[in-house]
C-alpha positions in Angstrom: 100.9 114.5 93.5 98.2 111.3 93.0 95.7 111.3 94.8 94.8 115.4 95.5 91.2 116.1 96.8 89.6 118.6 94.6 90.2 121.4 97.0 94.4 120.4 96.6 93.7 120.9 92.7 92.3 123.9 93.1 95.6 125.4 95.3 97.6 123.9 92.3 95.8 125.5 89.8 95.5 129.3 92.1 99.0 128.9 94.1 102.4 128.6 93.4 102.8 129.1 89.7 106.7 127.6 89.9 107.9 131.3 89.2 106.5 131.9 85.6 105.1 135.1 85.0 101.4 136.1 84.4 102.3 135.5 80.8 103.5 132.0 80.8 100.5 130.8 82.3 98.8 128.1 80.4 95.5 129.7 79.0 93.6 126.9 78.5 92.1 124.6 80.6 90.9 120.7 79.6 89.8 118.6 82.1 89.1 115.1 81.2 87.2 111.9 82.6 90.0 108.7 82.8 88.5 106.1 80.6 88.1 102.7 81.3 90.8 101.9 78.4 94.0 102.1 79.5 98.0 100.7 78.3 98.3 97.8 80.5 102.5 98.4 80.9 103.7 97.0 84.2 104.8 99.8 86.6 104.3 103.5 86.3 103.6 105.8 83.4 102.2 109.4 83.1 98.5 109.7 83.4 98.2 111.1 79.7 100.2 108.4 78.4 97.9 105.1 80.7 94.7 106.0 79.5 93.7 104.9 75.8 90.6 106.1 75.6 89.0 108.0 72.5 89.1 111.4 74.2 93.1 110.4 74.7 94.0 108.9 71.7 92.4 112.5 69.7 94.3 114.4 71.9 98.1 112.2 71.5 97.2 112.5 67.5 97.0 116.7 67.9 100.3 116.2 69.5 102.0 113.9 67.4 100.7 116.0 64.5 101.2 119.6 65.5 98.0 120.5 66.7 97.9 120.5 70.4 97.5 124.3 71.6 100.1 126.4 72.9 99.4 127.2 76.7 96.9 123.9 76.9 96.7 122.5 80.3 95.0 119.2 80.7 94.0 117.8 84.1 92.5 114.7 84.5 89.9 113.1 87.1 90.6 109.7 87.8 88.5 107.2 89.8 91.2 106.1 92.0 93.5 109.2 92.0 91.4 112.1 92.1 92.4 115.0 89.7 95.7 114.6 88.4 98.0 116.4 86.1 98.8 114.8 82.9 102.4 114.3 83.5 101.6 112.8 87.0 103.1 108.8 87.2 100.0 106.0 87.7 99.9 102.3 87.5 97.4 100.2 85.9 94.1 100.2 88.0 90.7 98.5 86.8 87.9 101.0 89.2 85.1 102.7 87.4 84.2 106.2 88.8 81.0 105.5 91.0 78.6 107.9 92.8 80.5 106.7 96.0 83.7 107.3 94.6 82.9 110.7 93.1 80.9 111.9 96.3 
């Protein structure tokens, strides 16, 4: 869901866990800042897949490669979505994450 408030994120991340027992839980948590870089494709992709920033691009190698972590859960905090999840479909946006914004 685009656009949760930090307290929403925290009810995903503490509520519902979609039926999967204690130990199918991810393990890990990542939470990254968007970057300003992102795949200008018209229309919707997943938030992982928009941004093409260094931190992004490091992380889609360890997955192309082999190396991403079993149980790794990346969130990410957006400037005009709030915290997302990585699979969570965005369009291409130019904001940069302000005080205003982030207060």
């Amino acid at each position: 869901m685009a656009g949760s408030s930090p307290a929403e994120a925290v009810e995903r991340l503490h509520g519902d866990q979609g039926g999967l027992s204690e130990s199918d839980q991810p393990r890990y948590l990542l939470i990254l800042a968007c970057s300003q870089r992102k795949r200008p494709d018209p229309g919707l992709l997943p938030a992982f897949e928009r941004y093409d920033g260094v931190n992004f691009c490091v992380l889609k190698k360890a997955r192309r490669e082999g190396y991403w972590p079993s149980g790794l859960r990346v969130l990410i905090l957006s400037a005009k979505y709030g915290l997302l999840e990585a699979d969570e479909p965005i369009e291409n946006y130019n904001l940069r994450m302000t005080r205003d914004i982030a207060g």
